[in-house]
Legacy VTK file of the C-alpha trace (Angstrom):
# vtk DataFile Version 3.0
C-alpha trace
ASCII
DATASET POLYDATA
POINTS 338 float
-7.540 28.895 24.463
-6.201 28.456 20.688
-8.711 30.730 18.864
-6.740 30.368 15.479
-7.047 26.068 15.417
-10.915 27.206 16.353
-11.041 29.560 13.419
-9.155 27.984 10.884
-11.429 24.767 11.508
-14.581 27.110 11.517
-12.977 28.174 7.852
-12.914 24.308 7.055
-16.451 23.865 8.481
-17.661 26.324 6.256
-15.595 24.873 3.156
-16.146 21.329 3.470
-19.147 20.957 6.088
-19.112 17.714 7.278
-17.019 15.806 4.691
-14.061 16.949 6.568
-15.145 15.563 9.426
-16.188 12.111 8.323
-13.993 11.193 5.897
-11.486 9.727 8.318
-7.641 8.826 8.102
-7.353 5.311 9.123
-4.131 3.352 9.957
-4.372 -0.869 10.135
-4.550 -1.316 13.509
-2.467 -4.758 12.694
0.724 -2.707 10.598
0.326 -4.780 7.778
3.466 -2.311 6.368
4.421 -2.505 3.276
8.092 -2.351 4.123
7.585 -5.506 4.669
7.367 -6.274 0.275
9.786 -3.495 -0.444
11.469 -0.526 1.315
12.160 2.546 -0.837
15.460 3.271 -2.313
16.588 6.323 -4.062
17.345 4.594 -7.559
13.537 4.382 -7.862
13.270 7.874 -7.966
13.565 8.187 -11.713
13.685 11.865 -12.987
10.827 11.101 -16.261
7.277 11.203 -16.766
5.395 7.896 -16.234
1.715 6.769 -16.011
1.397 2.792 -14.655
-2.053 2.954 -15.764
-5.363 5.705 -16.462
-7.929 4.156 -15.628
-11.264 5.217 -17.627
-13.063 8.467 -16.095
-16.398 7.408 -13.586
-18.549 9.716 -12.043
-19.783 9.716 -8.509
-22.375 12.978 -9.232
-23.679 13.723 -6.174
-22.610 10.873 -3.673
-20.039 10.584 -1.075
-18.558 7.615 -2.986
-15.074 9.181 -3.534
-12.856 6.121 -1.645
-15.199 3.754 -3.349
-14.035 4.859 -7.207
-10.797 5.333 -5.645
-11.085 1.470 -5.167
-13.003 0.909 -8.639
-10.039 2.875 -9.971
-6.841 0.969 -7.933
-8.612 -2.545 -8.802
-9.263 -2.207 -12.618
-6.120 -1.414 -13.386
-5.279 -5.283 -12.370
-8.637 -6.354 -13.450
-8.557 -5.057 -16.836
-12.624 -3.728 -16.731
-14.394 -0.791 -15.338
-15.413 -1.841 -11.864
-17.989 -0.343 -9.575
-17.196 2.319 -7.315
-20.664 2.202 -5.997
-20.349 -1.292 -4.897
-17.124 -0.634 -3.458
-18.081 1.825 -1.187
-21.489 0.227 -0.181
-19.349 -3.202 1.236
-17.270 -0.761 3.319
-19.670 0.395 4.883
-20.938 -3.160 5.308
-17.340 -3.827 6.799
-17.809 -0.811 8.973
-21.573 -1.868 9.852
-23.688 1.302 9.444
-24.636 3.335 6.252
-24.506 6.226 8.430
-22.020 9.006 8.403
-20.038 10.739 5.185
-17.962 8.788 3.205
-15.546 6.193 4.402
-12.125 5.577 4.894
-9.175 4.117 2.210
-8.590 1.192 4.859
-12.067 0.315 4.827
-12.522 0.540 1.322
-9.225 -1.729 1.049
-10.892 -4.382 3.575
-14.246 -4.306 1.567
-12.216 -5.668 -1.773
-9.882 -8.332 0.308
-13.335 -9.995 1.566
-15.707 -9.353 -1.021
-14.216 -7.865 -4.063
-15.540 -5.688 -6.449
-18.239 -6.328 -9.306
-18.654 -5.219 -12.900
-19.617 -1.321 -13.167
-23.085 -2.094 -14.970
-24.311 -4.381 -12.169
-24.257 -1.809 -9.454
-23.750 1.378 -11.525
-25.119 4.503 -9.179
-27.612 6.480 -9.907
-27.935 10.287 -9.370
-30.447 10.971 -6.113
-30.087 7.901 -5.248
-27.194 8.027 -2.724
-28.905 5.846 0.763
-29.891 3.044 -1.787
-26.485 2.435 -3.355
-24.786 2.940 0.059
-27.198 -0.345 1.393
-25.429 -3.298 0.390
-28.779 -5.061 1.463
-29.897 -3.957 -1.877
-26.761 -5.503 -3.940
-27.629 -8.611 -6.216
-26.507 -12.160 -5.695
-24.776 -11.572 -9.504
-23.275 -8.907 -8.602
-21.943 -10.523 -5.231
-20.638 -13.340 -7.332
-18.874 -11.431 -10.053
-17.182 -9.374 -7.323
-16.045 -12.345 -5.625
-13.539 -12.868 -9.051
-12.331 -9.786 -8.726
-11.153 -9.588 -4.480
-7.445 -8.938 -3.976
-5.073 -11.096 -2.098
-3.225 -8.581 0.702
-3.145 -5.207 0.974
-0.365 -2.729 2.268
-0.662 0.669 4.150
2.130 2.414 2.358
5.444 3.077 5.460
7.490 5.805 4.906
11.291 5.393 5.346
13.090 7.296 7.813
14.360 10.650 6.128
11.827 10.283 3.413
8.793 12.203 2.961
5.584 10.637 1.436
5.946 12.204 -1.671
9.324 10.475 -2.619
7.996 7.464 -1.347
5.227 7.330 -3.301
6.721 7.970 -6.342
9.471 5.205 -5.759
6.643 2.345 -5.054
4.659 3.287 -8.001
7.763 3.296 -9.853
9.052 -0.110 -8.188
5.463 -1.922 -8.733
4.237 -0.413 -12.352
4.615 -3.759 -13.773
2.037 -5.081 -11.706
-0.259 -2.180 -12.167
0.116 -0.803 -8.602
-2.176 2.410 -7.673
-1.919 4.342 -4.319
-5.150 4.809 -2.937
-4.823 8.344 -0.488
-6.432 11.714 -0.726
-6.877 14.958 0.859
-8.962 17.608 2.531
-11.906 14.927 2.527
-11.432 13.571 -0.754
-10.134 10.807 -2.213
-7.214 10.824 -4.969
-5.766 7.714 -6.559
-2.193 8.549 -7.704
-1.701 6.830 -11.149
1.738 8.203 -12.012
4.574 11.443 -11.893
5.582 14.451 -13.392
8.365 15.646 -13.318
7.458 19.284 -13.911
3.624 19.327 -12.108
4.586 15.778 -9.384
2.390 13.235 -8.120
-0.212 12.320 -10.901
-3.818 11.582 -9.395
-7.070 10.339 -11.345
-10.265 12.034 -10.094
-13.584 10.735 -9.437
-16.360 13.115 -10.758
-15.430 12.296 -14.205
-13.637 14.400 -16.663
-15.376 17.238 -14.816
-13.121 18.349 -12.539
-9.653 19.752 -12.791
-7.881 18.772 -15.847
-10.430 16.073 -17.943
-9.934 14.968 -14.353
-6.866 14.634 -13.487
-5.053 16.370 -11.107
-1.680 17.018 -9.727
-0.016 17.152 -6.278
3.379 19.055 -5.745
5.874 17.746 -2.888
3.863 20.268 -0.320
0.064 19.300 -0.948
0.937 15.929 -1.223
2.785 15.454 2.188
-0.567 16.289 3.357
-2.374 13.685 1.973
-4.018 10.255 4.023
-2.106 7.381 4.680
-1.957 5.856 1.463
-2.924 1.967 0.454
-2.268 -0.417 -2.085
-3.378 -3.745 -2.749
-1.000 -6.541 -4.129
-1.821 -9.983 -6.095
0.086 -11.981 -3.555
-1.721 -14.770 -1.409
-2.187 -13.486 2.411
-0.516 -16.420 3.882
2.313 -15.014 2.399
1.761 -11.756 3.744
1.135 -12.371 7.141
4.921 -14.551 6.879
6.453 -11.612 5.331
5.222 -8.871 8.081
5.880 -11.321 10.972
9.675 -11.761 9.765
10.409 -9.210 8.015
14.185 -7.858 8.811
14.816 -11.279 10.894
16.651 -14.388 10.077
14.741 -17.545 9.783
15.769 -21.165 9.752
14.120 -24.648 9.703
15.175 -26.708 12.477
18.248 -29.040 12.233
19.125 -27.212 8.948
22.246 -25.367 8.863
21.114 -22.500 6.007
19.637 -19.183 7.422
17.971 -16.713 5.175
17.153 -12.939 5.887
13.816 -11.852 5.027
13.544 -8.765 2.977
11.727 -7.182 0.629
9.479 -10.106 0.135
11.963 -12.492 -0.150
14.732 -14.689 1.979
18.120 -14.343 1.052
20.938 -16.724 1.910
22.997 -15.273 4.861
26.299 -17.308 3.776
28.292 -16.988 6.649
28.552 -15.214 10.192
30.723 -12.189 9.012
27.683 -11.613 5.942
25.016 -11.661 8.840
27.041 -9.036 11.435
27.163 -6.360 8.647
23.781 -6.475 8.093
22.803 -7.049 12.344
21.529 -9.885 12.861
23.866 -12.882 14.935
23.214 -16.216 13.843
24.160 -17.743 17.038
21.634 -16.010 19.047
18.333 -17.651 19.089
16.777 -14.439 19.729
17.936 -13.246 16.596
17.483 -16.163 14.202
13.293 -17.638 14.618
12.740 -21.504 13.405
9.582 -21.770 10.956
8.195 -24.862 9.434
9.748 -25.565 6.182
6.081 -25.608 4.224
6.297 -21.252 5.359
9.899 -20.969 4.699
8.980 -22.297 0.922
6.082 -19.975 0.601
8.473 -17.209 0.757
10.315 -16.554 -2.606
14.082 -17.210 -2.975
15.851 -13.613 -3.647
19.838 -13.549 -4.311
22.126 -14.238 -1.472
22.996 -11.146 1.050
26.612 -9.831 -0.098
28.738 -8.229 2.829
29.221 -5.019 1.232
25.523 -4.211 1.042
24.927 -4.140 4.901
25.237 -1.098 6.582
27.667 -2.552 9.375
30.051 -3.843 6.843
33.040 -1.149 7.190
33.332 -2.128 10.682
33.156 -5.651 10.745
35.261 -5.884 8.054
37.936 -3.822 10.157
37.544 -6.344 13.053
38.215 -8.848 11.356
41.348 -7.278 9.836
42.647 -6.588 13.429
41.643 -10.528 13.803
43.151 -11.164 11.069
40.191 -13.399 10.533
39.136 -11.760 6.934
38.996 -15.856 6.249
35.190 -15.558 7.392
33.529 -14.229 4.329
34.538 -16.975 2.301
32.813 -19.371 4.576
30.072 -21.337 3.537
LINES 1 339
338 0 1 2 3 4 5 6 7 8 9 10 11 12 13 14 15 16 17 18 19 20 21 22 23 24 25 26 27 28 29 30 31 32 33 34 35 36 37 38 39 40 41 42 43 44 45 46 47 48 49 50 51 52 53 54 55 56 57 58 59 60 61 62 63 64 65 66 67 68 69 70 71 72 73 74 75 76 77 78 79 80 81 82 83 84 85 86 87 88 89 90 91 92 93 94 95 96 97 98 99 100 101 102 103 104 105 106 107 108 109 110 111 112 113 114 115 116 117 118 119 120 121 122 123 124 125 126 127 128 129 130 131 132 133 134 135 136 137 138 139 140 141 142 143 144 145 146 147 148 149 150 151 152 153 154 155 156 157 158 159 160 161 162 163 164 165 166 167 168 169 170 171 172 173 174 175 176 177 178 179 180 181 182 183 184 185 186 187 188 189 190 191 192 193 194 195 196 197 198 199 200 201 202 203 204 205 206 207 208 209 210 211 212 213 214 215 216 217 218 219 220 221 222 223 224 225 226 227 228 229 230 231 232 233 234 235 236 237 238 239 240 241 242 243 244 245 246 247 248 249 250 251 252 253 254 255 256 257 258 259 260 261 262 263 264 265 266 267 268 269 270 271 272 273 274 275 276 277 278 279 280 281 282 283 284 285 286 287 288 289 290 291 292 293 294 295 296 297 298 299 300 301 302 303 304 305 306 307 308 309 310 311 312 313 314 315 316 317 318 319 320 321 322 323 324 325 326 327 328 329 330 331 332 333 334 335 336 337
């Protein structure tokens, strides 16, 4: 028997009571991964301070509503208003279909805003005490249900780490990649939530609490590289149309053609780049005369998907090799096909 894992989660018992044990980490059953929009590289990691955005302070007093501001939090700063955390986390529990039990999860919370969206903070603004009648979306308005309904997002991500990364690195690099569109990471920790807003260099990963400017430092708070590699599976959501989505995590790596057309494109990082020629396509592994390699889509998906620059040979990781077979070929005549 492991009496320290029984003791050290007797210590958390005693610490956290049930929020630990409630408060779930949840991964999307359907991998709707966000390597699929962009896959980390190091040049995002950019050694200065940044905020993407601070959203203004809420408070969830005595609730369990933590994921919910998290929400509020991740979908003002795209929204430009304070939005209610309340609501949000009263919908995910309508997603999950029971009031009951602490808190929710980030996925749920992230599911709630894709279907429903989230209203204006004063039309379902909680109230201290009153935690079973804000957490009963049977008691929401049909104004507030409509003003959400402006506010839902298009797709959300769960957040993949690269191989050799950890998830502090890659967080920073996708805030740092998306700040232009206002991207925050919803995650948290030790059955909390935590939406990371931005980095430090000297304190690292930059989170906005919810209990106000109570907490921590007028409510922020900071996670180094070791806390933070502890933290949920982190979630953002993204202003891009699901149908778009859904074509981006089926094909994502893969080359895709329309039938009878000659051009092939490689889809990556939310967008299809030109594979010019056989020799451009080996470096980066994929074989354009293998059907299994190369899937036919309707034209009306293939122009959903924006046009990127073409793939050059250099940037696939293959490329040293091919490019020495086809010097013993002497066949180096290939990558100036078209």
């Amino acid at each position: 028997m492991n009496y320290l894992k029984y003791f050290i989660n007797y210590l958390k018992y005693g610490k956290y009571g049930k929020k630990l044990f409630y408060l779930v980490d949840e991964i999307d059953e359907r991998n709707f991964g966000s390597d699929a929009v962009y896959k980390p590289v190091r040049e995002d990691l950019v050694n200065q301070d940044f905020i993407v955005y601070d959203p203004i302070p809420q408070d969830q007093y005595d609730s369990d509503f933590c994921a919910g501001y998290s929400g509020a939090y991740a979908a003002e700063a795209t929204e430009g208003m304070q939005l209610a955390g309340a609501f949000m986390f009263a919908l995910a529990k309508k997603v999950a279909g029971s009031i009951n039990g602490f808190g929710t999860s980030i996925l749920q919370i992230c599911k709630a805003r894709y279907n429903f969206g989230v209203c204006r903070k004063e039309l379902y603004d909680y109230k201290p005490g009153w935690r079973d009648w804000f957490a009963n979306w049977n008691n929401i308005t049909p104004e507030a249900y409509k003003d959400a309904y402006s506010h839902r997002s298009k797709a959300y991500f769960q957040l993949i780490v690269p191989y050799g990364w950890d998830l502090y690195d890659a967080i920073r690099a996708y805030l740092w990649h998306f700040k232009d569109q206002k991207v925050l990471i919803q995650t948290g920790r030790d059955a909390h939530a935590a939406t990371i807003i931005g980095y430090s260099v000297s304190r690292g990963l930059i989170g906005r609490d919810s209990y106000g400017a109570r907490t921590y430092e007028e409510g922020l708070r900071y996670f180094n590289r070791k806390f933070a590699n502890g933290l949920f599976t982190p979630y953002f959501s993204l202003d891009m149309e699901r149908e778009l989505a859904e074509l981006l995590v089926e094909y994502n790596g893969k080359a895709v053609k329309v039938k009878d057309q000659k051009d092939c494109y490689l889809i990556q990082d939310g967008e299809k780049r030109l594979l010019s020629n056989e020799a451009v396509a080996w470096s980066v592994g994929v074989l354009l005369f293998s059907p299994d390699n190369v899937y036919e889509i309707p034209q009306t998906d293939l122009d959903k998907i924006p046009l990127g620059s073409p793939v050059s040979f250099d940037e696939g990781k293959n490329f040293p090799i091919i490019q020495r077979v086809l010097e013993k070929l002497d066949r180096l005549d290939i990558l100036s096909e078209n």
